[in-house]
Backbone bond lengths (Angstrom), bond angles and torsions (degrees), N, CA, C in turn:
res aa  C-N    CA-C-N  psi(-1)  N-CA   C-N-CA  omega(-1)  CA-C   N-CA-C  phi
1 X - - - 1.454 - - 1.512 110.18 -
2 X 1.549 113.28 146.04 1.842 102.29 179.41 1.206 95.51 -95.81
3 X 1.720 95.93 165.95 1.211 112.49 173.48 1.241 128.70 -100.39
4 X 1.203 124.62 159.64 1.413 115.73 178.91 1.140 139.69 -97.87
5 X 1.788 124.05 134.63 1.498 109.25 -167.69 1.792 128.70 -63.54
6 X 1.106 93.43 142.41 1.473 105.75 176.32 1.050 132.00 8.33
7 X 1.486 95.00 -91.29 1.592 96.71 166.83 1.392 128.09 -63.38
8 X 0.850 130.98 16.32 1.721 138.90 -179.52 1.760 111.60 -110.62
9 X 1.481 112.43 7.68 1.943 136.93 -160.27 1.269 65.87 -99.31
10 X 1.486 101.90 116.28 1.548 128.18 165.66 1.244 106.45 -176.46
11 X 1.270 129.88 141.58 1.742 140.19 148.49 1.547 111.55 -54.08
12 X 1.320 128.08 47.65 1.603 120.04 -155.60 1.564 85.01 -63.76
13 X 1.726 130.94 -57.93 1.195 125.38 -138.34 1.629 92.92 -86.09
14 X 1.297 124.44 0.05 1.360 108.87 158.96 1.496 118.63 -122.33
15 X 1.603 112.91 107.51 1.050 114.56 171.81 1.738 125.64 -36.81
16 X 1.437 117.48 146.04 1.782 106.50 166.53 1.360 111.50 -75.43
17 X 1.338 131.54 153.70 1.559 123.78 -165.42 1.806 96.92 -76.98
18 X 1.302 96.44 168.37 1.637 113.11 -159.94 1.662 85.37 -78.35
19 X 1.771 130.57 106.06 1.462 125.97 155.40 1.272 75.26 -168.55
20 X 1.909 82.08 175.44 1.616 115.70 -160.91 1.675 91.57 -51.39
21 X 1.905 111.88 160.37 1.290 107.40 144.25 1.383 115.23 -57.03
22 X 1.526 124.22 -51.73 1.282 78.59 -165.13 1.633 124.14 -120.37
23 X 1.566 101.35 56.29 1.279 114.85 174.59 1.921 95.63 -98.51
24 X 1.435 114.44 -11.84 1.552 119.15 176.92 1.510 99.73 -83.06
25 X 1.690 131.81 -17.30 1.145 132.76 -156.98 1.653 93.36 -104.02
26 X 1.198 117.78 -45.69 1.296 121.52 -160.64 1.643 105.45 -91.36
27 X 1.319 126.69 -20.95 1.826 109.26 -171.91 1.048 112.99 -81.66
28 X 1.590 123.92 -17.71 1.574 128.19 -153.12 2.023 84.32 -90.86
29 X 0.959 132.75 -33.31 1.514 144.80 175.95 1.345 98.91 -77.80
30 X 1.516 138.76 -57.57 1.193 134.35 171.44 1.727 111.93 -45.79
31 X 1.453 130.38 -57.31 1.257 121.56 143.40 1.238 148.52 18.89
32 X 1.846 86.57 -64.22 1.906 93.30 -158.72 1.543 78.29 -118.18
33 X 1.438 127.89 39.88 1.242 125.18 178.70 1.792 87.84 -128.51
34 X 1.466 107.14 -41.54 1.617 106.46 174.82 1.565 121.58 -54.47
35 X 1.648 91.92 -51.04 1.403 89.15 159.20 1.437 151.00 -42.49
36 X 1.152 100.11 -54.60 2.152 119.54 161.44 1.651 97.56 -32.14
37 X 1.121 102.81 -65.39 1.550 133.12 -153.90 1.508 98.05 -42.02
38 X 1.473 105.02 -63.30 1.588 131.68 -150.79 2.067 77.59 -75.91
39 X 1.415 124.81 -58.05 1.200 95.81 -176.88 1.799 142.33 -51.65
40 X 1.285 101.21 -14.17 1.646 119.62 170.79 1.539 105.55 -34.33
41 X 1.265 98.68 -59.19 1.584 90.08 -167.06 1.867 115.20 -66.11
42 X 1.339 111.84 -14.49 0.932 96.58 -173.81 1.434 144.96 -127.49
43 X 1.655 81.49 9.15 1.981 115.36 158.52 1.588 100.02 -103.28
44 X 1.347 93.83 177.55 2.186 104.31 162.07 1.811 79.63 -106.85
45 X 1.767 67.83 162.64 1.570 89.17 -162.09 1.240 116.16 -70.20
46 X 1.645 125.67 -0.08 1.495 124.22 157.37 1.464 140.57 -46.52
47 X 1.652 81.12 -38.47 1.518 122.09 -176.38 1.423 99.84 -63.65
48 X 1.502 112.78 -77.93 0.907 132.49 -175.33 1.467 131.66 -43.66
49 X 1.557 108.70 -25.67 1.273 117.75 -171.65 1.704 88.34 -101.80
50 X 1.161 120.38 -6.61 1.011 120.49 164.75 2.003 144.51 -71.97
51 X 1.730 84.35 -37.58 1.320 104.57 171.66 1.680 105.96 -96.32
52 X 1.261 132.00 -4.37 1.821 142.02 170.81 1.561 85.89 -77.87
53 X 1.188 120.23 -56.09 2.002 112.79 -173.59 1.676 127.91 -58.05
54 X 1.634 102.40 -26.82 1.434 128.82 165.32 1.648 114.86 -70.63
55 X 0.974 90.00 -33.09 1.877 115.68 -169.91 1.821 93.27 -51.50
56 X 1.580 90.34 -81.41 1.404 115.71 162.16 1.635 118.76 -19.20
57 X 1.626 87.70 -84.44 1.735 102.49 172.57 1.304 113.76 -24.52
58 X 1.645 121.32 -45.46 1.769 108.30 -165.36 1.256 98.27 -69.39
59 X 1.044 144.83 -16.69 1.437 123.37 -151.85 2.070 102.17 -113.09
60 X 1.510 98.72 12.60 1.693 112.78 -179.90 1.744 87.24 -104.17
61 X 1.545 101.53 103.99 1.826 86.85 155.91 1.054 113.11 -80.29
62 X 1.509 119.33 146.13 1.618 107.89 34.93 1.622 97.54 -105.38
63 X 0.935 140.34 38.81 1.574 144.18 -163.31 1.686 82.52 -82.94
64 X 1.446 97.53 159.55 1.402 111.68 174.73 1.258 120.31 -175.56
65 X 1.661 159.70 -153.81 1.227 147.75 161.68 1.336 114.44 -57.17
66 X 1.599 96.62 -70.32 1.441 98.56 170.61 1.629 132.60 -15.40
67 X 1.265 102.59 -59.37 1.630 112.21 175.62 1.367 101.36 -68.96
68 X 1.198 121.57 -80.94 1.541 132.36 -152.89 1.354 106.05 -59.61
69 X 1.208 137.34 -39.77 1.481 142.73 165.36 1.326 107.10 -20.33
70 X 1.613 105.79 -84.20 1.649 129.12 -169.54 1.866 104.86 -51.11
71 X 1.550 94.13 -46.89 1.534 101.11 -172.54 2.089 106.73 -56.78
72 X 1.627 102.90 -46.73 1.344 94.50 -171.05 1.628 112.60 -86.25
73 X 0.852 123.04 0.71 1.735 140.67 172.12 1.790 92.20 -72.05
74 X 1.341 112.52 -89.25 1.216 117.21 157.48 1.739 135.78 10.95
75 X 1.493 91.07 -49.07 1.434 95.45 -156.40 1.847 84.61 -122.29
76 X 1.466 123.90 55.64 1.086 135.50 -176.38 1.477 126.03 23.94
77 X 1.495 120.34 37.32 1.183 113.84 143.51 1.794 136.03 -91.68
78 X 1.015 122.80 129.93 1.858 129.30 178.84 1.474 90.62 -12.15
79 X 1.471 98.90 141.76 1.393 106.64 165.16 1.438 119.49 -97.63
80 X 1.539 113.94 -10.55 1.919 113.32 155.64 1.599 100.51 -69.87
81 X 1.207 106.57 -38.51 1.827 91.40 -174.39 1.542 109.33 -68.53
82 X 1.398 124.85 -33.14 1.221 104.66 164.81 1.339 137.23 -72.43
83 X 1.534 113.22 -30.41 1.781 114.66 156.75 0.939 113.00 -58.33
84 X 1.568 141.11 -39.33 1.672 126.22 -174.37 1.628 98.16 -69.14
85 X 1.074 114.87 -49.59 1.392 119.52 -159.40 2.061 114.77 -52.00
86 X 1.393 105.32 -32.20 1.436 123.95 -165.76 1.901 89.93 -103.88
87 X 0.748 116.18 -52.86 1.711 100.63 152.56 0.883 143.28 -23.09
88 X 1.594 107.93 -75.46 1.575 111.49 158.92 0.966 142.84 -58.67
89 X 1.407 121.25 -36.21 1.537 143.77 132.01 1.881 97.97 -8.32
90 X 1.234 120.23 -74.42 1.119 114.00 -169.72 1.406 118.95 -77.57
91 X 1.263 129.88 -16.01 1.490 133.93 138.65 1.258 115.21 -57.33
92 X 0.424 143.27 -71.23 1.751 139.77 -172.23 1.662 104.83 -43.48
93 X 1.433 98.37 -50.81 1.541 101.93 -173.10 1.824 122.79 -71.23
94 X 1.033 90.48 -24.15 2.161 107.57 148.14 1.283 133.66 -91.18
95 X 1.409 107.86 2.96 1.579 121.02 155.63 1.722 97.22 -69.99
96 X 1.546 108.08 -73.75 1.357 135.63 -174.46 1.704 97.99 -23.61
97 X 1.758 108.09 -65.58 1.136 120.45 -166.83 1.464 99.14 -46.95
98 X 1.388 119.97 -58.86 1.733 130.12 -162.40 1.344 105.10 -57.79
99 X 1.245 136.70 -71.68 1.108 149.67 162.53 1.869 111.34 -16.87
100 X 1.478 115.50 -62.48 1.153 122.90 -147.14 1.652 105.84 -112.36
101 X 1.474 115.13 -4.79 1.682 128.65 -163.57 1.731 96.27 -39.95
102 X 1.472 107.61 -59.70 1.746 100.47 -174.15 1.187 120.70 -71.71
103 X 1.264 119.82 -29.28 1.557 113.40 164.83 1.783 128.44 -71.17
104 X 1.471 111.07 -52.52 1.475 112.35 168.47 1.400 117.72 -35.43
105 X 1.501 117.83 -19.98 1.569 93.28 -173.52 1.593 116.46 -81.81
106 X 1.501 93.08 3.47 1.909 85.92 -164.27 1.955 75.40 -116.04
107 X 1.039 141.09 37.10 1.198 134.01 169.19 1.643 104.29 -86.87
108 X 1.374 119.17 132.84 1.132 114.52 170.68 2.031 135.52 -51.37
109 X 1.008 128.34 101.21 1.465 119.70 -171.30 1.686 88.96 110.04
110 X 1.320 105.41 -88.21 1.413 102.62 -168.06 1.653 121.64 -66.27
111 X 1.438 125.88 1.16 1.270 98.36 140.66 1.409 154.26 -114.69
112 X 1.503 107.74 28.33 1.181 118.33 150.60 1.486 119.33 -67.78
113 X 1.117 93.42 -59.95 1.879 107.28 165.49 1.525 102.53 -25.82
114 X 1.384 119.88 -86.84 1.450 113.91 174.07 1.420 115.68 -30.50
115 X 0.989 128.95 -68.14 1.506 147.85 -147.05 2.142 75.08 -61.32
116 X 0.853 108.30 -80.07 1.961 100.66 -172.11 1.748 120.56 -41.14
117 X 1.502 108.39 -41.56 1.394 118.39 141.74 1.437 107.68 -20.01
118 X 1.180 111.07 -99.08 1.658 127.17 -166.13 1.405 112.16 -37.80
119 X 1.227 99.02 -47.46 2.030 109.12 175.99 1.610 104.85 -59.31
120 X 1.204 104.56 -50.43 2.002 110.35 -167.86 1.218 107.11 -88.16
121 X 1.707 136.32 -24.75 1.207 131.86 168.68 1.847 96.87 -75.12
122 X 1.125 131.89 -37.06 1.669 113.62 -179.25 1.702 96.95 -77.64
123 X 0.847 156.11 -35.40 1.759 160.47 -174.26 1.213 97.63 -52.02
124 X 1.861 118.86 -46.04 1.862 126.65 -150.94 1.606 80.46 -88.71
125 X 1.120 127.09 -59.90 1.896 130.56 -152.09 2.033 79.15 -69.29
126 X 1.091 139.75 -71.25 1.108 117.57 178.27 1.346 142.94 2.09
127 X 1.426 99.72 -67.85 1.265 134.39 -159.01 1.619 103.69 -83.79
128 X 1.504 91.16 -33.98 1.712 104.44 177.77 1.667 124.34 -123.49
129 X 1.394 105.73 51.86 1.457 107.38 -167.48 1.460 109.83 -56.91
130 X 0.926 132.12 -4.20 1.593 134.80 157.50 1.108 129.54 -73.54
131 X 1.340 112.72 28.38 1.630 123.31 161.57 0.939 108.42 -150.40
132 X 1.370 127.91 32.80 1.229 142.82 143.76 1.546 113.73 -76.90
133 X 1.299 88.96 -53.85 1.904 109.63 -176.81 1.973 96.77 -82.12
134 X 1.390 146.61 -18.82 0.977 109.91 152.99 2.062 128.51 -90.17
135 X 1.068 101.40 2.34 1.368 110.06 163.53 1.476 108.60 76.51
136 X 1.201 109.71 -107.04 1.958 117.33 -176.35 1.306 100.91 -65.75
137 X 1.427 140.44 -60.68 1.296 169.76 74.41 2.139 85.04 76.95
138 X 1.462 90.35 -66.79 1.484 86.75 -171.22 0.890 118.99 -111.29
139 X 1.674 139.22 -3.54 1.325 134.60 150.30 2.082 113.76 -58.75
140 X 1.817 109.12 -25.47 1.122 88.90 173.42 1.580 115.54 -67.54
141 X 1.696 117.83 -23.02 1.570 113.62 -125.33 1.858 72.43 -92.76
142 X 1.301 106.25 -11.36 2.006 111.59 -173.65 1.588 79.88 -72.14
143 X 1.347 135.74 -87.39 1.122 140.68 -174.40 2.312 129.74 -27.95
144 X 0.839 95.20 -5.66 1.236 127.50 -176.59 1.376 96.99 -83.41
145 X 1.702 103.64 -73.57 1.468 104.58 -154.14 1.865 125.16 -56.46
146 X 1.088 119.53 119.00 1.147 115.62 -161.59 1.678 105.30 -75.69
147 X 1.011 107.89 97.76 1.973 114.99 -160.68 1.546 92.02 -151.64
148 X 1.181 126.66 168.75 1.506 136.42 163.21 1.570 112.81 -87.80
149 X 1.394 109.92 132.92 0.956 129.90 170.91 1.845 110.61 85.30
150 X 1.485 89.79 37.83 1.933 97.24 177.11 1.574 108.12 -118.04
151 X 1.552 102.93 12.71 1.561 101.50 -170.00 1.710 103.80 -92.83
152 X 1.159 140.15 -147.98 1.138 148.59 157.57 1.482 129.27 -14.47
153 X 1.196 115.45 -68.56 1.286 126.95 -172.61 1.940 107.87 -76.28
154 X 1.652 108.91 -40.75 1.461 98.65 160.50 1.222 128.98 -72.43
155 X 0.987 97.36 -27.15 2.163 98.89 -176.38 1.371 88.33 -65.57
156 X 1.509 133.55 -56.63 1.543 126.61 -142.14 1.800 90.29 -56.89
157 X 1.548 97.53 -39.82 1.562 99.68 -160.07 1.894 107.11 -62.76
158 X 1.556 109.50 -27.08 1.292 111.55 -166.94 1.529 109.99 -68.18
159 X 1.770 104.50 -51.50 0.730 118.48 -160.02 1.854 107.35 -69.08
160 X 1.411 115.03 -31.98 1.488 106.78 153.29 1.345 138.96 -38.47
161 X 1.731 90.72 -53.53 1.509 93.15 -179.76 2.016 110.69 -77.83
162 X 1.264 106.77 11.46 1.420 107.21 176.31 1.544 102.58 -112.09
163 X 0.910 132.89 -11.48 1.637 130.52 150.18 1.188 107.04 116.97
164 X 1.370 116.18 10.98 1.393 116.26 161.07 1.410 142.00 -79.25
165 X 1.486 121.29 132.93 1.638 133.38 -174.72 1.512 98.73 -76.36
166 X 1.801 91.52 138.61 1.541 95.08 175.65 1.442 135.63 -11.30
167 X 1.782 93.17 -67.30 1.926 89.46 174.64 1.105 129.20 -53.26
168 X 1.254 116.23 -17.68 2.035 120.19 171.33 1.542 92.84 -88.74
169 X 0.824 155.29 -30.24 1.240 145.09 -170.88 1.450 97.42 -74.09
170 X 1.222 115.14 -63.90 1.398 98.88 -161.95 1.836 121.57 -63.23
171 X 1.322 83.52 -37.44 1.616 104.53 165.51 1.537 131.57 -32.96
172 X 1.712 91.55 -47.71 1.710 107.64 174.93 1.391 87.98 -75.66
173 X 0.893 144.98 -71.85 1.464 159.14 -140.14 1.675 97.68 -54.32
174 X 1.237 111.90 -68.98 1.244 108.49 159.52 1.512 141.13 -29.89
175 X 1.207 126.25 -58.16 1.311 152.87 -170.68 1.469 90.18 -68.49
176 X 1.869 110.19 -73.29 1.166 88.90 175.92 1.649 169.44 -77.73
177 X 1.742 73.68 -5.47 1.758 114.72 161.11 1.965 103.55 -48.53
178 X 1.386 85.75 -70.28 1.747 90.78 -162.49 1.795 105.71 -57.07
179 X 1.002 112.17 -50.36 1.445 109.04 175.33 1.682 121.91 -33.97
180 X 1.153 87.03 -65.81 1.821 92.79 177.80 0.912 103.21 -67.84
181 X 1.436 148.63 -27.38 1.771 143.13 -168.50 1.778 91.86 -59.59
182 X 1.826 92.28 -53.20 1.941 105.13 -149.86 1.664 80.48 -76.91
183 X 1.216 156.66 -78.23 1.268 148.96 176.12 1.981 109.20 -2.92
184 X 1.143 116.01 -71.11 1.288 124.98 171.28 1.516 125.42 -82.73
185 X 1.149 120.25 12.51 1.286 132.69 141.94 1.433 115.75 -82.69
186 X 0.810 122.99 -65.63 1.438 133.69 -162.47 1.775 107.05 -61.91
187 X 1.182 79.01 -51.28 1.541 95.40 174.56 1.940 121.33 -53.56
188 X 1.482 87.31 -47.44 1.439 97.39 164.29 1.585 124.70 -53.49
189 X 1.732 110.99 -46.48 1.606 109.82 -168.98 1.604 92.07 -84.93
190 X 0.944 123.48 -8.30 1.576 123.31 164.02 2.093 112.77 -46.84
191 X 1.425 77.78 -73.62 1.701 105.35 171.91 1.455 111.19 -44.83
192 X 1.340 117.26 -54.93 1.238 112.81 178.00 1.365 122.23 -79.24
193 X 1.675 128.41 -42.69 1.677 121.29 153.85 1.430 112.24 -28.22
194 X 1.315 121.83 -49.53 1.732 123.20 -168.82 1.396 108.12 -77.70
195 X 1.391 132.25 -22.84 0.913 146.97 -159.62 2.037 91.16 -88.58
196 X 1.162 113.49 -69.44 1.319 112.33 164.54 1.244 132.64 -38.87
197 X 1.410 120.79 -52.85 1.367 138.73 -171.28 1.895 121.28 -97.62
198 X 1.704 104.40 -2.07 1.278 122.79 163.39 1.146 111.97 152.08
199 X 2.190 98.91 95.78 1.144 126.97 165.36 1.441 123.98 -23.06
200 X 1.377 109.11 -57.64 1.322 79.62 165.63 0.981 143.78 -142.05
201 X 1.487 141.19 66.22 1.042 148.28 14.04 2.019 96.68 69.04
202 X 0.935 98.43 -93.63 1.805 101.88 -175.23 1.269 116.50 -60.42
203 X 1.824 113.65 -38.93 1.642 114.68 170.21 2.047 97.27 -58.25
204 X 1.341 123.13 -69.50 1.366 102.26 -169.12 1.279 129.60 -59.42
205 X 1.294 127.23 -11.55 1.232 129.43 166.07 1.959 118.50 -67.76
206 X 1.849 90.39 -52.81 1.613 76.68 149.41 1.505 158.34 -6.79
207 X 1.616 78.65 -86.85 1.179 121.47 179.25 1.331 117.27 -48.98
208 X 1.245 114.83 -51.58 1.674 130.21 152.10 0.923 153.26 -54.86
209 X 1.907 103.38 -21.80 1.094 117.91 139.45 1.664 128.94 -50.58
210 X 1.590 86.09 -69.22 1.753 91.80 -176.73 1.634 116.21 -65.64
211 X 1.693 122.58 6.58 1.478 108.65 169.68 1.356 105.59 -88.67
212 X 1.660 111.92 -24.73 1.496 113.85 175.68 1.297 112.61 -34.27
213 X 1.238 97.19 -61.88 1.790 119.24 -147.14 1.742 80.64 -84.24
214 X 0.879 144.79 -53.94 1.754 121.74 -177.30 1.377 105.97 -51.69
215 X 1.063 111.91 -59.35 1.950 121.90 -178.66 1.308 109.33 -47.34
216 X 1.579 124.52 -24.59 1.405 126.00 176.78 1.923 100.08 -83.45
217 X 1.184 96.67 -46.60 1.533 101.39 -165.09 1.936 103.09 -64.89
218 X 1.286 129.79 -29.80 0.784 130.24 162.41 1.507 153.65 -96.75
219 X 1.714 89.70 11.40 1.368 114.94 156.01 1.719 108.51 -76.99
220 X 1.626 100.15 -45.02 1.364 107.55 -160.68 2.044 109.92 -72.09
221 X 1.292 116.18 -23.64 0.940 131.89 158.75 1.566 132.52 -52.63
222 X 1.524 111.39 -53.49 1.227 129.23 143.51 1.282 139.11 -21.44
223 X 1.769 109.45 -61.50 1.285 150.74 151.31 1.710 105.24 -25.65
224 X 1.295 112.85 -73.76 1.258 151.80 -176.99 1.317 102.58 -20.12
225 X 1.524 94.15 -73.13 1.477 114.12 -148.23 1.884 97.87 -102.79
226 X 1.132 107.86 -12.23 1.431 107.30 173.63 1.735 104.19 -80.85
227 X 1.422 118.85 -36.71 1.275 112.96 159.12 1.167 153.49 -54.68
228 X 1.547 94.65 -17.25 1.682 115.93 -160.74 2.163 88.25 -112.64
229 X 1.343 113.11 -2.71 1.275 96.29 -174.76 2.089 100.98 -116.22
């Protein structure tokens, strides 16, 4: 299926629901403020003020699961509370997107941000017109990839340009939010059990992790610039 140019990235055939602008601007932030909230009861407030600073953190690149996962596992909060938490985060933040797509671009900071989105989310569906044609299927497997700009604000954009209405959007978004959260959670108290129970043992597993992910990042770099020349 083609995609559509740029400026034409709109939900036209789905209206935004009938409320204030900016009661559409403010709940999806009210949200991830409920959230914090609702965790009180169930860290001490070290914790807590701990996982509200992470909260934050995701949305500072280059921060992302990857990092913040291990970091808030680490620093003794639940490691389901940290996969739900970076999940929702990315639901919420494709509510935001749906709601706000025509306005955010003239938002100060964040719409340039978008505006590179839109350029690099049409470059990725390009490159991969086969997740266009699997739809939910492949806006999650976009959402998965642990890369910048696969959280919220790119999926919303992918999943547009893949022809999906909000509720599939958020849906993929979800699915594929939580997956990678629980993937790098799990993975994390992995790292850290081994890490306890034989240093090293847990340093090379590490270690192997993070050459992966350079060896990925510098294939993909490679890629890049061998394309563009």
């Amino acid at each position: 299926m083609g995609l559509p140019n740029l400026d034409r990235l709109r939900l036209r055939k789905y209206p935004v629901p009938p409320i204030s602008p900016r009661i559409r601007f403010i709940l999806p932030i009210l949200l991830g403020f409920a959230l914090f909230f609702c965790s009180l009861p169930l860290l001490p407030v070290n914790r807590a003020m701990i996982l509200g600073g992470l909260m934050i953190a995701y949305y500072i690149p280059p921060s992302g699961k990857e990092s913040l996962i291990p970091l808030g596992i680490a620093a003794g909060i639940p490691w389901w509370l940290m996969a739900f938490t970076l999940a929702y985060l990315d639901v919420i933040t494709s509510l935001f997107m749906i709601w706000n797509l025509d306005r955010a671009e003239r938002f100060p900071y964040l719409g340039p941000w978008i505006t590179r989105s839109l350029v690099s989310g049409r470059e990725f569906m390009e490159q991969r017109p086969w997740l266009a044609r699997w739809r939910i299927p492949g806006v999650s497997v976009f959402v998965m990839l642990p890369l910048q700009g696969t959280g919220g604000v790119g999926a919303t954009i992918v999943g547009i340009m893949a022809g999906l209405c909000p509720a599939q959007i958020l849906l993929a978004v979800g699915i594929g939010a939580t997956v990678e959260s629980l993937a790098f959670a799990l993975g994390s108290v992995l790292v850290l059990r081994l890490l306890v129970t034989n240093m090293v043992l847990g340093i090379a597993v590490a270690a192997g992790i993070a050459l992966v992910v350079i060896l990925y990042f510098l294939v993909s770099g490679y890629r890049k610039r061998h394309e563009a020349t």
